[in-house]
C-alpha positions in Angstrom: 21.4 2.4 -8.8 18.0 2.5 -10.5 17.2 5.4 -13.0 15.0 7.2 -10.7 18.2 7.4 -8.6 20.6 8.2 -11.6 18.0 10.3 -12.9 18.0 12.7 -9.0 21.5 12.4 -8.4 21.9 13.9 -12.0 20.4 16.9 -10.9 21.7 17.4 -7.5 25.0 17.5 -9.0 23.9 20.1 -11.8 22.5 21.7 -8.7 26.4 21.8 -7.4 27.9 22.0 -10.7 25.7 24.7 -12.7 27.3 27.5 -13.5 26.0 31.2 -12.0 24.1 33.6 -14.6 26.1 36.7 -15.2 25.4 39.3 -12.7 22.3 41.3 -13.5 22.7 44.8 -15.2 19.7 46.6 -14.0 19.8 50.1 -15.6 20.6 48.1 -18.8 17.6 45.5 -18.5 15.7 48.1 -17.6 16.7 50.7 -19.8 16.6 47.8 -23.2 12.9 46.8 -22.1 11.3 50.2 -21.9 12.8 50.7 -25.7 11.3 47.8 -27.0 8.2 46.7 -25.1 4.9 47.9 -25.4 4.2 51.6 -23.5 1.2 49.4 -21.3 4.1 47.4 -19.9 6.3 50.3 -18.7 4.7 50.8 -15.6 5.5 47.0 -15.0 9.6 47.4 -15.8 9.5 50.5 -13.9 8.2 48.7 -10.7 10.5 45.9 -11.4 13.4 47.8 -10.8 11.9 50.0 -8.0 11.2 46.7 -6.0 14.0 45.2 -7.2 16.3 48.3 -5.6 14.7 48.1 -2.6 15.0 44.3 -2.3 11.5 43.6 -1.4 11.3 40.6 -3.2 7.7 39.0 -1.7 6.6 42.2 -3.4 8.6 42.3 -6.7 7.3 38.0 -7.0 3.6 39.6 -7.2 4.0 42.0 -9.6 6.0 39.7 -11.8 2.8 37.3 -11.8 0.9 40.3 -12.5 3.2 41.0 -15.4 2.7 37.1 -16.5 -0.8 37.3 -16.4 -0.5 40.3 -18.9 -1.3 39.0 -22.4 0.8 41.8 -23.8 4.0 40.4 -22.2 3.9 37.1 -24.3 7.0 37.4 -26.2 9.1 38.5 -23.6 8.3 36.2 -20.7 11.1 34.4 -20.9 13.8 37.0 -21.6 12.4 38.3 -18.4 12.5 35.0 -16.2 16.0 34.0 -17.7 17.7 37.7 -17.5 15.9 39.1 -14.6 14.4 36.7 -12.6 17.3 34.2 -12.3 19.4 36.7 -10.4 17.0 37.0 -7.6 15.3 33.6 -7.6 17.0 32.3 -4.3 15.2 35.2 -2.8 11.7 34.4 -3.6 9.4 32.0 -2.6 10.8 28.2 -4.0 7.3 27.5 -5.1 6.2 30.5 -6.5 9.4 30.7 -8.8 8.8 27.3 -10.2 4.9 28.5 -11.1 6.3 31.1 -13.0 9.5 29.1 -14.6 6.5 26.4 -15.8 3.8 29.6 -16.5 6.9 30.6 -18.9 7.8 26.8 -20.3 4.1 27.4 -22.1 5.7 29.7 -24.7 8.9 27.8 -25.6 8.1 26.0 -28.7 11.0 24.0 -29.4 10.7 20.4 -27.3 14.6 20.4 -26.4 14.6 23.9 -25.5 11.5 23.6 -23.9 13.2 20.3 -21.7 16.5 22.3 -21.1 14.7 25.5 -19.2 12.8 23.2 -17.0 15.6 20.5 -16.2 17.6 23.8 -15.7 15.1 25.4 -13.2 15.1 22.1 -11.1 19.2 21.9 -11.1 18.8 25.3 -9.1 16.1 24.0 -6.9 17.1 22.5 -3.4 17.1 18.7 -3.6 14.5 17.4 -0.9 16.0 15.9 2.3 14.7 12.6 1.5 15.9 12.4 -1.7 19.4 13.8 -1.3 19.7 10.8 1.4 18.9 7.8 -1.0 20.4 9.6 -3.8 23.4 11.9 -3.3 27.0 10.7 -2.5 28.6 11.9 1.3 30.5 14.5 -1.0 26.9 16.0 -2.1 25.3 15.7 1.0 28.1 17.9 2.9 27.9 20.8 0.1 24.3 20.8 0.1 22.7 23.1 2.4 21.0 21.4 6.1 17.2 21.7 5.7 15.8 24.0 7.9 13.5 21.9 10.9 11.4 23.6 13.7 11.9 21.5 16.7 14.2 18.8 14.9 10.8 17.9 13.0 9.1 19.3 11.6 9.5 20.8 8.2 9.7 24.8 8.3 7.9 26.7 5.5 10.8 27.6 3.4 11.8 23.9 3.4 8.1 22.3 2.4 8.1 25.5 -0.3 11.5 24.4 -1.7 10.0 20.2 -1.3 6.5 20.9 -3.1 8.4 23.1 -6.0 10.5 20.3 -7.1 7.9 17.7 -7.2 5.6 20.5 -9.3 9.1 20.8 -11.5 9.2 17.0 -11.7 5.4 16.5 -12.5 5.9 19.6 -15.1 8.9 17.5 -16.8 7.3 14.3 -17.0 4.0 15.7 -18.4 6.7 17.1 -21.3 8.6 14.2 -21.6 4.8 12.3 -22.2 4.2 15.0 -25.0 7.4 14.6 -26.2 7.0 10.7 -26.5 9.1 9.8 -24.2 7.1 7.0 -21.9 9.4 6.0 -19.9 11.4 9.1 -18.7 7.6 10.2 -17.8 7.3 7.3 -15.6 10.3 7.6 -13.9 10.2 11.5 -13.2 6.5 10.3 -11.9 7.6 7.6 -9.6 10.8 10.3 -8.2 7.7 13.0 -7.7 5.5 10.6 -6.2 8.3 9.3 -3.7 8.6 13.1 -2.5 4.1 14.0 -2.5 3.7 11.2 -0.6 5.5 12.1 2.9 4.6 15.6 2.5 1.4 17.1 4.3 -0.5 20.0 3.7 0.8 20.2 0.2 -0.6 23.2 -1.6 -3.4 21.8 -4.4 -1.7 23.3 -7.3 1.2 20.9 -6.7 -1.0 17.6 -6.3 -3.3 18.7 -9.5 0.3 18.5 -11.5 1.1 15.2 -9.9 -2.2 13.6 -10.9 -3.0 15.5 -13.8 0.7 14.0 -15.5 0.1 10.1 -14.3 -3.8 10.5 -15.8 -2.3 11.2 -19.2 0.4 8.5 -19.0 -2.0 6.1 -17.6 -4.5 7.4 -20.5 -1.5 7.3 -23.5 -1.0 3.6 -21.5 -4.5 2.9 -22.3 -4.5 1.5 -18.6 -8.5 2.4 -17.4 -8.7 1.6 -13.5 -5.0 4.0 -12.8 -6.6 6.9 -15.2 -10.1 6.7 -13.8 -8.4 6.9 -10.4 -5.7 9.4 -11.0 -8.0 12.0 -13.2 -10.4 12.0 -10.7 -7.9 12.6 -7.7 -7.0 15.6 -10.6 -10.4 16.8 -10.6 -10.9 17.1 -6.6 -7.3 19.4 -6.7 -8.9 21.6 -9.3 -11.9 24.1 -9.9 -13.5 22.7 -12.9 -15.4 25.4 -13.7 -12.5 28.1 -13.7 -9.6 26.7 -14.0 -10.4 24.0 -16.9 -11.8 25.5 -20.7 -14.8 23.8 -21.7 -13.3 21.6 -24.7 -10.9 20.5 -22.0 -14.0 19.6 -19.4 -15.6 18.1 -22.2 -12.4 15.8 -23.3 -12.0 14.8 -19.4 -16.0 13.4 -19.1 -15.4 11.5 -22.1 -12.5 10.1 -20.9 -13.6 9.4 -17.7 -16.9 8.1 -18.8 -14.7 5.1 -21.3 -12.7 4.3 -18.1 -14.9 3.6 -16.1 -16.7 1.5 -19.4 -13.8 -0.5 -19.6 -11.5 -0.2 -16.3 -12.1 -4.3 -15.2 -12.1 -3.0 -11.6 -14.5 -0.1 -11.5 -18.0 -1.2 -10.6 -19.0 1.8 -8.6 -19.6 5.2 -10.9 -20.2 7.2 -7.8 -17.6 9.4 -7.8 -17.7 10.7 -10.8 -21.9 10.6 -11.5 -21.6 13.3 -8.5 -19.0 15.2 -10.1 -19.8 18.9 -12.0 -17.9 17.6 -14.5 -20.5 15.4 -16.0 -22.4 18.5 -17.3 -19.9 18.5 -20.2 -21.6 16.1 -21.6 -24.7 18.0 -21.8 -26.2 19.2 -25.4 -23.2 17.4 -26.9 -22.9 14.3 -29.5 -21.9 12.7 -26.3 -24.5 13.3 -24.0 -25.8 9.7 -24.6 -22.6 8.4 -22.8 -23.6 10.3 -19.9 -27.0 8.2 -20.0 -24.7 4.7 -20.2 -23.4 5.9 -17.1 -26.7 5.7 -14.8 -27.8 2.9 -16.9 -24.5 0.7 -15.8 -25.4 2.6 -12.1 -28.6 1.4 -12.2 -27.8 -2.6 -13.6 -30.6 -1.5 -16.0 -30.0 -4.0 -18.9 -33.4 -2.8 -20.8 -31.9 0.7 -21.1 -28.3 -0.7 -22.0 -30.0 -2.5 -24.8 -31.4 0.6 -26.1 -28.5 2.2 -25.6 -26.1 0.1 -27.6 -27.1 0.7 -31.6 -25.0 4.1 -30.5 -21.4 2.5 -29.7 -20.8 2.3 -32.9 -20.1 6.1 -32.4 -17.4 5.5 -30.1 -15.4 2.3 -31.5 -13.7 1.1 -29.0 -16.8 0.7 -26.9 -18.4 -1.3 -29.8 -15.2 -3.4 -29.8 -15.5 -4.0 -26.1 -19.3 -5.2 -26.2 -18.9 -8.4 -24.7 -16.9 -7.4 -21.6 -19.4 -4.2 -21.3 -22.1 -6.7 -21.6 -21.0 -8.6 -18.6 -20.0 -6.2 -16.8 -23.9 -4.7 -17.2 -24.9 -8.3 -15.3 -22.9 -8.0 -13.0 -24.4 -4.6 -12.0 -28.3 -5.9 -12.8 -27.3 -8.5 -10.2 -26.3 -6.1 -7.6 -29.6 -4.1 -8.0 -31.3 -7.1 -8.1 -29.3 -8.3 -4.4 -30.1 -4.6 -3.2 -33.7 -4.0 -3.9 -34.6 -7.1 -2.1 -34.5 -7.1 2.0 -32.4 -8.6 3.9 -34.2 -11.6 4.9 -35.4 -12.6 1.2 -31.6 -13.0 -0.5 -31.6 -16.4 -1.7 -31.6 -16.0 -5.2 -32.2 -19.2 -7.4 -30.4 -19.4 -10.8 -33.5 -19.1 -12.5 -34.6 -15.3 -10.9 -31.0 -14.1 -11.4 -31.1 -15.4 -15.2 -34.0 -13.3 -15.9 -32.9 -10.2 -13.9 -29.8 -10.1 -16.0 -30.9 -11.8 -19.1 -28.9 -14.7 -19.3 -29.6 -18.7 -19.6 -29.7 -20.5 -16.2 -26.6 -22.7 -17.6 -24.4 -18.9 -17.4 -25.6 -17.8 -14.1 -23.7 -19.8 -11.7 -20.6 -18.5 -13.5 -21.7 -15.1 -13.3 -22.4 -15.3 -9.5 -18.5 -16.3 -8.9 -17.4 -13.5 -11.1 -19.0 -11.4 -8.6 -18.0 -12.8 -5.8 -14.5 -12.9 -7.1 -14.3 -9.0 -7.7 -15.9 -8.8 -4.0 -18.7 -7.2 -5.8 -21.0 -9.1 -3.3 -20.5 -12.0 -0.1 -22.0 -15.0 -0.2 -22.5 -18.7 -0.9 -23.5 -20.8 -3.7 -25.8 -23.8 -3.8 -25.1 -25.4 -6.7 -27.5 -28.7 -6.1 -30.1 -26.3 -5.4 -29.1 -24.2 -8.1 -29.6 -21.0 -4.8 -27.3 -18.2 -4.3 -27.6 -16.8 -0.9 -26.1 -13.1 -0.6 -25.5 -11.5 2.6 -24.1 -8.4 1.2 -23.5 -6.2 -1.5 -21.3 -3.0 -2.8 -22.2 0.2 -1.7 -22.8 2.3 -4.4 -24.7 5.9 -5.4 -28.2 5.7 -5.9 -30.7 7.3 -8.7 -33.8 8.9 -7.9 -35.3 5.6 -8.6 -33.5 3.2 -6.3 -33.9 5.9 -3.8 -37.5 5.9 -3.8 -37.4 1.6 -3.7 -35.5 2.4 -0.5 -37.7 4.5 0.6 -40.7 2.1 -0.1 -38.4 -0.4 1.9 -38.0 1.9 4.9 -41.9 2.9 4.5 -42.6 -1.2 5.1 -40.0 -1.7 7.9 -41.3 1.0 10.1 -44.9 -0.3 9.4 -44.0 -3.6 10.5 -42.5 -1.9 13.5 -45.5 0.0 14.3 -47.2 -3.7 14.5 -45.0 -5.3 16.9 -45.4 -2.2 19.2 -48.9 -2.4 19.0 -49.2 -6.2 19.8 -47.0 -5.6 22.7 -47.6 -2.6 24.0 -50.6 -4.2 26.7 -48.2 -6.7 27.7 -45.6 -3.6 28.5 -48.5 -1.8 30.3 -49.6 -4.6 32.4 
């Protein structure tokens, strides 16, 4: 059995084995609180145990989320999830309850405690269908509750809520597990959570934004580029950057992003993230120059990367990169150099490209295959003739500038148009 398997099967059997809390004295909860909580968080306890009372639990899960937003009720968040909350939490909505088991993780300090409440919330989860059949023994699987199916099918609402809380309680643990140093039990909670996302539709985008936020930080503490510059921006398009990220933590993501896609040996096109919000980080910061590197590697422009490069030293890792950053800028003056011509005039000779991208003749030929290797552009290569003939290159975002060359290009084509309907428009008449 793999770990991923050991790791599941662990926790459907805590699921089975986990002893139940001690039943819930409400009068006395209630009744200790209101003695030593704040008087702006009485009216919260007393509608606790109003709701509570009349077991309308939808109700009673808002107003605890209220009572979590509360910055007064910091210190006794998790007396309140683990006393009062865990009597009730097969009640309430799966997912909601793991929201507010990982919005109360935040103020346990201490990393094993921290790791215990979580692994403990997801042992009282329901195991997803899938998993419990590649996991659990036959003994498991006949004490563990049938999923509930609409039509034999199709997954009913209080099934996918259970599904998409344990893979936001699996994400959750993995990103502590990463904090905690812990690589590989990170990976493997990953790969279980991922197993689960990925047959699941309409999953709510709090639940993917854990998923990819916790593999951007392993790829990032992996120092693996291409998997974090893919994964943080699948983060970004699950979350509202301007509201639900601070600004040091915007700033620290554009940074990030911007060295990936430097250094990830598989990125060539920026245009994701040069559309993204998150870019205006970098504004009015030490960093804003990266932000310029960005276009310039956008826009193959190996006169501005030139300038540009007496600053890497500000950001070492780029200086110690400088040969692959330099070739990587070629590669990209070549495909600007293959897009801004028309179709028809594509046959490059070694000599052009070499002074497009700045290199001797004797380096362009190896250059060319590079690109045609990372299927940066199609074509052929001459080497008698010392020719490259391309037939097609990348798509890619384009600045202001390459847009007005296009334009220009356009501006030409339909002139040439407007020709060929003149010269034989008298033949169409007669």
């Amino acid at each position: 059995m793999s770990d991923n398997s050991k790791a599941t099967s662990s926790s459907a059997s805590m699921a089975v084995d986990a002893p139940k809390p001690p039943k819930l004295d409400l009068d006395q909860f209630i009744g200790t609180a209101l003695s030593s909580t704040p008087a702006e968080l009485h009216p919260f306890f007393e509608s606790f145990q109003t709701l509570y009372t009349k077991k309308l639990w939808h109700q009673l899960s808002q107003k605890l989320f209220a009572f979590m937003d509360e910055p007064l009720s910091k210190p006794y968040r998790v007396d309140v999830f683990n006393t009062f909350v865990q009597d009730f939490e097969g009640k309430i909505n799966q997912l909601r309850l793991v929201e507010m088991g990982v919005k109360v993780a935040k103020e346990i300090d201490n990393p094993q405690t921290h790791l215990t409440h979580l692994t403990s919330l997801l042992s009282r989860i329901p195991t997803p269908p899938s998993v419990k059949s590649e996991t659990s023994t036959d003994a498991q699987a006949a004490s563990a509750p049938a999923p509930a199916q609409a039509g034999g099918t199709a997954i009913s609402a209080t099934s996918q809520s259970s599904t998409e809380a344990y893979v936001l309680l699996l994400a959750t643990i993995a990103h502590a597990k990463l904090l905690y140093g812990d690589l590989e039990g990170t990976k493997s909670d990953m790969d279980a959570a991922w197993d689960v996302l990925d047959q699941l539709e309409g999953v709510e985008s709090g639940v993917r934004a854990a998923y990819y936020g916790v593999a951007a930080d392993y790829y990032k503490a992996k120092a693996e580029y291409a998997p974090y510059y893919r994964n943080s921006l699948l983060y970004l398009a699950c979350v509202d950057s301007a509201t639900d990220m601070s600004a040091e933590e915007r700033l620290v993501r554009a940074h990030d992003l911007a060295i990936s896609a430097f250094l990830g040996d598989t990125i060539y096109n920026f245009g994701e993230l040069l559309m993204h919000p998150i870019l205006h980080a970098l504004d009015g910061t030490p960093h804003d120059w990266i932000k310029k590197l960005l276009f310039t590697f956008n826009e193959g422009n190996i006169g501005k990367f030139e300038a540009l490069s007496p600053l890497f030293p500000k950001e070492p890792i780029l200086q110690e990169n400088y040969a692959f950053l330099r070739q990587k800028i070629c590669l990209m003056a070549l495909m600007e150099s293959v897009f801004k011509r028309g179709a028809n005039d594509r046959t490059l000779s070694f000599k052009t490209i070499g002074e497009e991208t700045h290199l001797p003749v004797e380096e362009v030929e190896h250059l060319v295959m590079k690109a045609l290797s990372l299927k940066l552009i199609r074509g052929s290569l001459d080497q008698v003739e010392e020719k490259a003939n391309i037939t097609w290159v990348q798509p890619r975002v384009l600045s202001r500038e390459q847009i007005g060359g296009l334009a220009k290009r356009l501006e030409e084509w339909v002139n040439k148009l407007n020709v060929v309907e003149q010269r034989i428009a008298p033949e169409v008449v007669t």
